[in-house]
GUMAR-948526 format. One record per atom (N, C-alpha, C, O): residue number from 1; atom name; x, y, z. Coordinates in steps of 0.02 Angstrom, whole numbers. Layout:
  resi  name       u       v       w
   NUM    CA       X       Y       Z
...
This chain:
  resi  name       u       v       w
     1     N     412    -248     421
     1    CA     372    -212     372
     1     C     378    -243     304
     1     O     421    -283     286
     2     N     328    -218     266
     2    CA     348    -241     198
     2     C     376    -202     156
     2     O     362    -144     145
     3     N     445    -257     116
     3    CA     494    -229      63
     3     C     461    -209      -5
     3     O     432    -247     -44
     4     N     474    -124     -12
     4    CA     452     -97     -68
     4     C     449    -155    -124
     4     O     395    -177    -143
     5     N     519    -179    -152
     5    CA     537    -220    -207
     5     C     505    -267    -190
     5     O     463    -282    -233
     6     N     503    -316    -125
     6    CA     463    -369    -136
     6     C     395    -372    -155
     6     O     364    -413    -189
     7     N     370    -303    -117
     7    CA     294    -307    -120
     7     C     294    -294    -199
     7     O     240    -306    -226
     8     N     335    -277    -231
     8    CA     297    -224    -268
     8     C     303    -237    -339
     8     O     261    -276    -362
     9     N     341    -214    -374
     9    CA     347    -177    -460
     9     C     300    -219    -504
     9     O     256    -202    -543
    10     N     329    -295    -482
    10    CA     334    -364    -522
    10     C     234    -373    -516
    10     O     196    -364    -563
    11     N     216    -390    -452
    11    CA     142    -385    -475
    11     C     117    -344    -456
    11     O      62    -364    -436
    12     N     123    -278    -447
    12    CA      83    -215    -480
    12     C      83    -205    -549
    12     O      37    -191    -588
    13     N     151    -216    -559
    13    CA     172    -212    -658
    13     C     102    -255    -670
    13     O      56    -226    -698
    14     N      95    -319    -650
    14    CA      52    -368    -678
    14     C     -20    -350    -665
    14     O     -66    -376    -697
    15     N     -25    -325    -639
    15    CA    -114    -284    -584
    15     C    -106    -240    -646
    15     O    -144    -252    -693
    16     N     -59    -187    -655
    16    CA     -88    -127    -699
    16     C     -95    -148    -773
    16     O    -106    -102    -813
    17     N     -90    -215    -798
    17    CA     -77    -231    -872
    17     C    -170    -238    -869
    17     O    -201    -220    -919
    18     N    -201    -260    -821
    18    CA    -276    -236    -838
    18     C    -297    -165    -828
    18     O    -357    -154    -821
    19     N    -259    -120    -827
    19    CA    -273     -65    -851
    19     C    -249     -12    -825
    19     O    -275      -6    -769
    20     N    -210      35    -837
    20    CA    -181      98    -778
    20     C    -218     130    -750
    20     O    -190     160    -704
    21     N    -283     142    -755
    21    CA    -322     189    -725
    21     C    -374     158    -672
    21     O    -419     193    -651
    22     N    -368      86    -649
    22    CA    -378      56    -626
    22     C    -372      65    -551
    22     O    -320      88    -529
    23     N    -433      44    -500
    23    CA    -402      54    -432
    23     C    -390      -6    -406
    23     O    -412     -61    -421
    24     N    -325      23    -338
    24    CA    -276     -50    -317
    24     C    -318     -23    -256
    24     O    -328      35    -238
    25     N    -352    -113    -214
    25    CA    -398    -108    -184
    25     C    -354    -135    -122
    25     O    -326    -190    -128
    26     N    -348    -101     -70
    26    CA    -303    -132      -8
    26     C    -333    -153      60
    26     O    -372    -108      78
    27     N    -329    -209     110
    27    CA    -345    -233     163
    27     C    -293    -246     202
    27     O    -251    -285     181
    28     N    -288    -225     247
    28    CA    -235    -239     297
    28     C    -253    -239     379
    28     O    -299    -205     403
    29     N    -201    -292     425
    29    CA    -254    -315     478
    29     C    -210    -306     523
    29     O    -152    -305     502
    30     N    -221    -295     599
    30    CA    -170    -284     645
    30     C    -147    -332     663
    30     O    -105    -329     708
    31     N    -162    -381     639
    31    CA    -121    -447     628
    31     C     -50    -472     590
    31     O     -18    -524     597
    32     N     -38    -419     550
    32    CA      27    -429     514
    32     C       6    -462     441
    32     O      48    -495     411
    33     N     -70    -451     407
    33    CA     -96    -464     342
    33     C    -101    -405     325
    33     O    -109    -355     360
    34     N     -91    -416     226
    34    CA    -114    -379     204
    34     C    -140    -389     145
    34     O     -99    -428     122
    35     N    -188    -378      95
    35    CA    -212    -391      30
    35     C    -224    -348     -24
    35     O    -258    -297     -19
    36     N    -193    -369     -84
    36    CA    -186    -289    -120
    36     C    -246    -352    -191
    36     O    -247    -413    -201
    37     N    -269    -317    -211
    37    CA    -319    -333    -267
    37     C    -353    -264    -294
    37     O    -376    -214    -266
    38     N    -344    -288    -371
    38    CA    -369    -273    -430
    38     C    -416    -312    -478
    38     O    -405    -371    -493
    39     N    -475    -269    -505
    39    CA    -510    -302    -542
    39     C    -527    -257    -599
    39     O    -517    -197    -598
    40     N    -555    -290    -648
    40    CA    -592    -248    -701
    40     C    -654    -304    -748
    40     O    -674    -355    -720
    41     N    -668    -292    -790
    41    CA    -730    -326    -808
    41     C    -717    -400    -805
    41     O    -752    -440    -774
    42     N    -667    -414    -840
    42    CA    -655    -494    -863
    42     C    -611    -538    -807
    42     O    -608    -600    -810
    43     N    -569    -488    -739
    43    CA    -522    -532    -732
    43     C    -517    -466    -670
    43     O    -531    -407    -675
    44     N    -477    -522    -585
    44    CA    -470    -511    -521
    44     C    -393    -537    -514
    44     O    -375    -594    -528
    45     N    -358    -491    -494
    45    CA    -299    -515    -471
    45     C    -287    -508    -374
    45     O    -309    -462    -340
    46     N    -265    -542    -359
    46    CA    -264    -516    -256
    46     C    -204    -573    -264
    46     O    -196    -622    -299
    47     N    -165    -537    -209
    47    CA    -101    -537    -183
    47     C     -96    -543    -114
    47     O    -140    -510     -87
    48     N     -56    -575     -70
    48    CA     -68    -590      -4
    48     C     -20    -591      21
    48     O      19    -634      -1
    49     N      13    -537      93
    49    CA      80    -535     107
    49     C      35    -553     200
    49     O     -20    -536     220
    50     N      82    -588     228
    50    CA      76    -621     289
    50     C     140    -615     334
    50     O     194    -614     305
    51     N     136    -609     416
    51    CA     199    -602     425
    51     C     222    -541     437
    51     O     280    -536     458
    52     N     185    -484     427
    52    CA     216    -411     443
    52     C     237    -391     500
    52     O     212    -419     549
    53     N     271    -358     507
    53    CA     284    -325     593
    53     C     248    -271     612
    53     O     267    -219     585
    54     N     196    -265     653
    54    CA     168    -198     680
    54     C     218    -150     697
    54     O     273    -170     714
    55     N     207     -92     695
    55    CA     264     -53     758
    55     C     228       9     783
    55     O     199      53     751
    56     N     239       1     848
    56    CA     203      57     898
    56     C     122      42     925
    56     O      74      80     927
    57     N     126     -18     941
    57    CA      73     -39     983
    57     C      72     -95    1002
    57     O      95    -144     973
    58     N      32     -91    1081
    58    CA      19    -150    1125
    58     C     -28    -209    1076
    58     O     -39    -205    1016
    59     N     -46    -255    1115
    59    CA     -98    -284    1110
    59     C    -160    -236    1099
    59     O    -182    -192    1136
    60     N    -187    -264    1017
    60    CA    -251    -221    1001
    60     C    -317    -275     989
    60     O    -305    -335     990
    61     N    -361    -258     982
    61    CA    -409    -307     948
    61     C    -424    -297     895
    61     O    -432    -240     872
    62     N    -433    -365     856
    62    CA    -426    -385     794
    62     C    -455    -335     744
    62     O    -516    -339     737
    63     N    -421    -287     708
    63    CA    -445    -265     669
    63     C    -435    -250     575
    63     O    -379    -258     550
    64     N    -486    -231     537
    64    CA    -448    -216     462
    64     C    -473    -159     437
    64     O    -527    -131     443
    65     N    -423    -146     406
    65    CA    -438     -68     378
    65     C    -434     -69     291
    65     O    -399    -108     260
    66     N    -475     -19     263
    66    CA    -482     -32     180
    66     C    -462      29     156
    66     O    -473      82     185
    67     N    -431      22     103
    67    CA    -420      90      58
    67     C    -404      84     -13
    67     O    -358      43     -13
    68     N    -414     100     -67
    68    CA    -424     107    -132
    68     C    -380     177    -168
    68     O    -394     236    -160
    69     N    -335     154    -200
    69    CA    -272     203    -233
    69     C    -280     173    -295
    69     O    -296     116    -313
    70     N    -261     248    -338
    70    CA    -262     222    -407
    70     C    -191     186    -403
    70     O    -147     197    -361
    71     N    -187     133    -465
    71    CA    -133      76    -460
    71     C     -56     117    -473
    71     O      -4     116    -441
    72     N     -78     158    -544
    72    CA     -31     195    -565
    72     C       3     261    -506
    72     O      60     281    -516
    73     N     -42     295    -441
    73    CA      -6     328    -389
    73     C      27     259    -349
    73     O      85     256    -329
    74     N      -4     225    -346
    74    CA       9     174    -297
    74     C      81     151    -323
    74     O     126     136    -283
    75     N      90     149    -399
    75    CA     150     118    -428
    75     C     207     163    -415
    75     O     260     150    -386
    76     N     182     239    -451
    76    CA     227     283    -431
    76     C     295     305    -356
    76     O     355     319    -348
    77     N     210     290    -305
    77    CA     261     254    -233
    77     C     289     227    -226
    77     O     344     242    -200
    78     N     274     178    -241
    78    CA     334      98    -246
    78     C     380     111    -291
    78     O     405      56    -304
    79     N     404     147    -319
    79    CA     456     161    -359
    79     C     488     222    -344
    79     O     542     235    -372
    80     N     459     265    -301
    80    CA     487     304    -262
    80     C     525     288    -206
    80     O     581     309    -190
    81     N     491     252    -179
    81    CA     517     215    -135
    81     C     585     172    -133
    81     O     632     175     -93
    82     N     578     129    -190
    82    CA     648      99    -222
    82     C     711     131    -244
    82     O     769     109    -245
    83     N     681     205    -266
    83    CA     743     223    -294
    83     C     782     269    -232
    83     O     833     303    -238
    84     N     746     259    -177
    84    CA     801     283    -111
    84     C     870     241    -100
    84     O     922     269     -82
    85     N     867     173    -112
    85    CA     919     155    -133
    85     C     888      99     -65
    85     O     830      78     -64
    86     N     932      84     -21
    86    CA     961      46      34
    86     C     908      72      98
    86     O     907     130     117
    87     N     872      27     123
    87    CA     807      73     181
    87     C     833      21     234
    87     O     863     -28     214
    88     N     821      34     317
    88    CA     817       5     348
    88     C     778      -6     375
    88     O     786     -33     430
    89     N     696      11     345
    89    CA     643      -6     364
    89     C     597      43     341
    89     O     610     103     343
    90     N     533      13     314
    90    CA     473      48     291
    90     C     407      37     330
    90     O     396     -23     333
    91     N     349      82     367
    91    CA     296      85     367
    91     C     262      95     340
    91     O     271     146     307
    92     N     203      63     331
    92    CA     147      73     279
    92     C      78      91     346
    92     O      70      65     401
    93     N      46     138     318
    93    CA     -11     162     363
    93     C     -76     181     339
    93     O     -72     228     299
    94     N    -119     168     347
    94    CA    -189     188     314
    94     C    -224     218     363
    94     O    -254     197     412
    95     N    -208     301     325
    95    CA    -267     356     368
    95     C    -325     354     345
    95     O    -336     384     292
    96     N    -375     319     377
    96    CA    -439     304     354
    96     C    -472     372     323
    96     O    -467     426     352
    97     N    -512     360     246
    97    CA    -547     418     231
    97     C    -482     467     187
    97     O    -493     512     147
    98     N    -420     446     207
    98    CA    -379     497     183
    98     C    -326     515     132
    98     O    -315     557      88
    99     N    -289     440     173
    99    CA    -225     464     137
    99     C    -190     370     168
    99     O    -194     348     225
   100     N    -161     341     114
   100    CA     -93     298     117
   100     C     -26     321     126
   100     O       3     358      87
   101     N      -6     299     176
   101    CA      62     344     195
   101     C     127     275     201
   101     O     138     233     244
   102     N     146     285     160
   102    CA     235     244     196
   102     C     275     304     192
   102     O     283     350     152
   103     N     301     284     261
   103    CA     373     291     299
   103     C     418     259     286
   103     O     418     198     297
   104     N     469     289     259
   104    CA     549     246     245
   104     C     601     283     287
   104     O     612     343     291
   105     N     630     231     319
   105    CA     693     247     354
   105     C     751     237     316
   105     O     750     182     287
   106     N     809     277     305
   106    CA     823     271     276
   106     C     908     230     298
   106     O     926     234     357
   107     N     946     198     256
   107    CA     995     172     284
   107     C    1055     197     317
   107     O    1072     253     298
   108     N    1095     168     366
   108    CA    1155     215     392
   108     C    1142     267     442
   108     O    1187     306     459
   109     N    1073     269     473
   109    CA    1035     334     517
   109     C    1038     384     451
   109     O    1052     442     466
   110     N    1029     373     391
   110    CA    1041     434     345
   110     C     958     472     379
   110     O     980     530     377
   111     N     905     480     399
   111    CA     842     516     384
   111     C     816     454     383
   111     O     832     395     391
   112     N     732     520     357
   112    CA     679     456     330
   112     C     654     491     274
   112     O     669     548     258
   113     N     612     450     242
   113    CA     572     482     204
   113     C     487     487     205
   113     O     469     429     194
   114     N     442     519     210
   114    CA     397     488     188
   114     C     337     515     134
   114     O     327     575     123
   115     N     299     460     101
   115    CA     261     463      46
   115     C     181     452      58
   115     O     159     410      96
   116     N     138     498      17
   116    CA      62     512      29
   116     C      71     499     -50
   116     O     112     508     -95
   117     N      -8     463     -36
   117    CA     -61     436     -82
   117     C    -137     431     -62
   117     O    -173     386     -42
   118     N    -146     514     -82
   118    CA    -241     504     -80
   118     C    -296     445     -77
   118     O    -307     423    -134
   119     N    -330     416     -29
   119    CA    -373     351     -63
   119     C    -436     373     -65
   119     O    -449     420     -27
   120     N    -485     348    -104
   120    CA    -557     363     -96
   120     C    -587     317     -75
   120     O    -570     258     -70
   121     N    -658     354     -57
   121    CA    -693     331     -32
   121     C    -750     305     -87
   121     O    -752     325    -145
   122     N    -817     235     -43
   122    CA    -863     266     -91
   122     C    -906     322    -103
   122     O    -932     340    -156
   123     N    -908     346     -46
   123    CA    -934     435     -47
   123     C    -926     483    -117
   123     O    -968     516    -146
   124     N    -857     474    -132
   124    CA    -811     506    -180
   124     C    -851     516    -247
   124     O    -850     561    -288
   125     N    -883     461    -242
   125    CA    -918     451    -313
   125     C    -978     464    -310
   125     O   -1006     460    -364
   126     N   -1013     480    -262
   126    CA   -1103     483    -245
   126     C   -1107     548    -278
   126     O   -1069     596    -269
   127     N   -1167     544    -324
   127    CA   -1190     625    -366
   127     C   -1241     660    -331
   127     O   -1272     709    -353
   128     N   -1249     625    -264
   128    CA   -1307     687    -232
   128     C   -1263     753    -207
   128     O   -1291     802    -183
């Protein structure tokens, strides 16, 4: 899975300096990819983690899933996440339409934890 600290503080910190209210735009593939990008008028940042471990499934066909969190909930997680201290493993999951979910296990068989982050849709925004 991917490490809170690795994935995280250092370029999200750098994603949110174009703006906190900004959305962190996510792609992830049952392939063990994933792509986190931010943009705003002048300037695109994307990030590329490769190499993930699936867990809890066979052979699937190739698929990707999208979801959009504001940067600043998105940051808040990742720093929630960190300050559990010592994990022996994190899932990251995208309930389509819903919700971003990591799972943290936590170290020592201590528990787990886990964390929700609303994503929208483009629906979200339609004024009919």
């Amino acid at each position: 899975g991917i490490n809170a600290e690795y994935m995280g503080i250092g370029v999200l910190t750098k994603m949110s300096r174009l703006g906190r209210d900004l959305d962190l735009h996510l792609e992830a593939s049952n392939e063990g990819k994933i792509q986190l990008s931010v943009n705003n008028d002048s300037v695109s940042i994307k990030t590329y983690y490769s190499d993930l471990t699936l867990h809890g499934h066979g052979e699937l066909p190739e698929r990707t899933d999208h979801a959009s969190v504001k940067i600043k909930k998105f940051m808040k997680l990742t720093k929630g996440v960190m300050e559990l201290g010592e994990v022996d493993g994190q899932v990251l999951c995208i309930v389509e339409s819903y919700a971003l979910v990591i799972h943290v296990m936590l170290a020592h068989q201590m528990g787990t934890a886990t964390f929700y982050v609303p994503v929208f849709t483009a629906d979200d925004f339609d004024s009919d």
